[in-house]
C-alpha positions in Angstrom: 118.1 -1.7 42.0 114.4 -2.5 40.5 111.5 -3.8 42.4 109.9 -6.4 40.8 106.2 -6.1 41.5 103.4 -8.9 40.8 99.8 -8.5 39.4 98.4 -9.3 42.6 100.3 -6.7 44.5 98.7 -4.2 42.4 95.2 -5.7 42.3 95.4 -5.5 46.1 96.9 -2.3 45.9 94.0 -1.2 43.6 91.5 -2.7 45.9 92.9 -0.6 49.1 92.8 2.1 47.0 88.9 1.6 46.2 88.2 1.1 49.6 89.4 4.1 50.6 87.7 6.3 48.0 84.6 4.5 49.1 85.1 5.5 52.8 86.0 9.3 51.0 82.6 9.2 49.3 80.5 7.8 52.9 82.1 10.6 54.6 81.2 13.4 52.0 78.1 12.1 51.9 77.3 12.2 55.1 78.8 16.1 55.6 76.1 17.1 52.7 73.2 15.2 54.5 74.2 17.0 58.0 74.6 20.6 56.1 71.3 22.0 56.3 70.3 23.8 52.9 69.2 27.5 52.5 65.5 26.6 52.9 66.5 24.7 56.1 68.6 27.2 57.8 65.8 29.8 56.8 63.0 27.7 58.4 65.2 27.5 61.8 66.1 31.3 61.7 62.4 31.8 61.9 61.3 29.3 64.3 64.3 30.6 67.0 63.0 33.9 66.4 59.4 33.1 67.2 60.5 31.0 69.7 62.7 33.7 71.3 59.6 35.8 71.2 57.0 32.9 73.0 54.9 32.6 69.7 54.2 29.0 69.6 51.1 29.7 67.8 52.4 27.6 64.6 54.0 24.9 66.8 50.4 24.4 69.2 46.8 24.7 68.2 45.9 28.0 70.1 43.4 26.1 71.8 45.5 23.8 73.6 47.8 26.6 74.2 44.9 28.7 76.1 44.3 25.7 77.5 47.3 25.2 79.0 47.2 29.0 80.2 44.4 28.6 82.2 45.9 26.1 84.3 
């Protein structure tokens, strides 16, 4: 037994399928903007370790910070 198929059906078909891909692509595309590079998870290994270690000299003028102290 043979299915008959239309051109319609398969333009449809072929329009689901481009749909899909296109939600494939918006997906992988937002994984790589969420996946921080090398430079980016370099920059946050060094601000937890400076923050782990109270040096928020780079993050607040040291005035402000002594300052702040003095309170």
């Amino acid at each position: 037994m043979q299915e008959t198929v239309s051109l319609a059906d398969l333009l449809n078909e072929l329009r689901e399928i481009k749909r899909r891909i296109e939600r494939i692509e918006e997906a992988i595309e937002d994984l790589i903007d969420s996946t921080p590079t090398p430079e980016e998870e370099e920059l946050i290994r060094e601000v937890r370790e400076k923050v782990r270690k109270g040096d928020f000299s780079d993050f607040i003028p040291l005035e402000k910070l002594d300052e702040a102290l003095r309170e």
